[in-house]
C-alpha positions as CSV (number, residue, x, y, z in Angstrom):
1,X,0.0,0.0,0.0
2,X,1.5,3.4,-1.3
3,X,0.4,6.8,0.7
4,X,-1.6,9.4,-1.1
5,X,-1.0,10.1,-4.3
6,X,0.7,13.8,-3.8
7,X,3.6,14.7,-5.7
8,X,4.7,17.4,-3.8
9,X,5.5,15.8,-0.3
10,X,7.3,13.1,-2.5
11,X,9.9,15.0,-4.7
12,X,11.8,11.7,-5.5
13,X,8.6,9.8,-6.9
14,X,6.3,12.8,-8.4
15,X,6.6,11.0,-12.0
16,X,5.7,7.6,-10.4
17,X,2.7,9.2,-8.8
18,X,1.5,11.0,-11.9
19,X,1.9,8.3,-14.1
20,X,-0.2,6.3,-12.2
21,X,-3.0,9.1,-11.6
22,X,-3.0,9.4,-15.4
23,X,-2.9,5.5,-15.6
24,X,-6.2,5.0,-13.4
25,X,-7.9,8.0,-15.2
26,X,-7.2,6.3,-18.7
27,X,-8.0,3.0,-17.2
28,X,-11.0,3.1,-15.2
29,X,-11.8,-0.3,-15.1
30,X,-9.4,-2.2,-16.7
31,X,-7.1,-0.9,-13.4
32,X,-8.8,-3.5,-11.4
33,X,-7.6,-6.1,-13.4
34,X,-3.7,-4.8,-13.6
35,X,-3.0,-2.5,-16.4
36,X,-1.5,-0.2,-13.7
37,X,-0.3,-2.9,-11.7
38,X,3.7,-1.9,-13.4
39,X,3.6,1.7,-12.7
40,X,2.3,0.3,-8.9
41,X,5.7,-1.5,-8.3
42,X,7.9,1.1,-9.5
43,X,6.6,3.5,-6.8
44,X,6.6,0.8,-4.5
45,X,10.2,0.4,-5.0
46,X,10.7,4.5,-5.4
47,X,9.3,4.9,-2.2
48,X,11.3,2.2,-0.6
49,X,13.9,3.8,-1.7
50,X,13.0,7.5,-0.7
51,X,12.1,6.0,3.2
52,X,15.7,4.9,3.2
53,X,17.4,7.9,2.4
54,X,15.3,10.5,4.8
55,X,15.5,7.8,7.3
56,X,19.5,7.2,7.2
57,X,20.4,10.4,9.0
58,X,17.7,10.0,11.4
59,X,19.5,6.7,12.3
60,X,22.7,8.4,12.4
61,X,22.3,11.1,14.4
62,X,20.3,8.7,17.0
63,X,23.6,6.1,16.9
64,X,25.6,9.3,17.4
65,X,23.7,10.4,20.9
66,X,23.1,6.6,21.9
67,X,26.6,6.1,21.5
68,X,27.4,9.9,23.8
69,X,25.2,8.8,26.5
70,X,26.4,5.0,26.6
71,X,29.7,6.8,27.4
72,X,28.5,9.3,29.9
73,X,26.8,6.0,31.6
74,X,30.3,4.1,31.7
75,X,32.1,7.2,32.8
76,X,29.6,7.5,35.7
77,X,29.5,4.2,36.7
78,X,33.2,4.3,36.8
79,X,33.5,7.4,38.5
80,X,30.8,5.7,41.1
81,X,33.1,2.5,41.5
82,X,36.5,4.4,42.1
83,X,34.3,6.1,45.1
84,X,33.1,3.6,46.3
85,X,36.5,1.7,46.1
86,X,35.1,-0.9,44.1
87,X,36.6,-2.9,40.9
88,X,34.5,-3.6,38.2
89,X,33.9,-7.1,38.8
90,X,33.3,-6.2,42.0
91,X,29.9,-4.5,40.8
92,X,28.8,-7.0,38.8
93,X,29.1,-9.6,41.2
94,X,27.4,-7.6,44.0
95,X,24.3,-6.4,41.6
96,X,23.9,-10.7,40.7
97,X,24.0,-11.0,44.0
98,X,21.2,-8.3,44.9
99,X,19.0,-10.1,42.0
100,X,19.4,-13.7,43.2
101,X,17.8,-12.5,46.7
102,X,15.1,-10.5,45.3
103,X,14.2,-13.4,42.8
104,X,15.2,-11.1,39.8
């Protein structure tokens, strides 16, 4: 299933969408039985295609600031342990330890 048929919020598949508007006005009935089905799949695949490039720097840029605050979250937690005198394993252990008893 395809959005609605609107050129201008789709700049990389306009000619797919119009080609198909002007393929169902042509075609009224014989669309049902897939004269249009073609021109269908190529804006299937345009779309696809468009998704994938607005979506890559959205997926980027969210990698980017997972990435910053998985470090912040180490650099705390480390900071915490050298407080609290505490190696690493230490933690871990202790924090199995907590679970086991709580049924975790």
């Amino acid at each position: 299933m395809h959005p609605a048929l609107i050129p201008e919020k789709h700049p990389m598949c306009g000619k797919y969408m119009e080609e198909l508007l002007k393929c169902r006005a042509e075609n009224p009935y014989r669309k049902f039985i897939g004269v249009c089905s073609e021109i269908t799949w190529d804006l299937s695949a345009c779309l696809k295609e468009e998704k994938k490039a607005v979506r890559e720097p959205r997926v980027k840029k969210f990698q980017e600031r997972w990435n910053a605050r998985r470090e912040e979250d180490q650099a705390r937690m480390a900071k915490l342990r050298e407080e609290q005198g505490l190696a690493p394993e230490d933690v871990g252990e202790r924090q199995a330890a907590q679970n086991l008893k709580s049924g975790v």
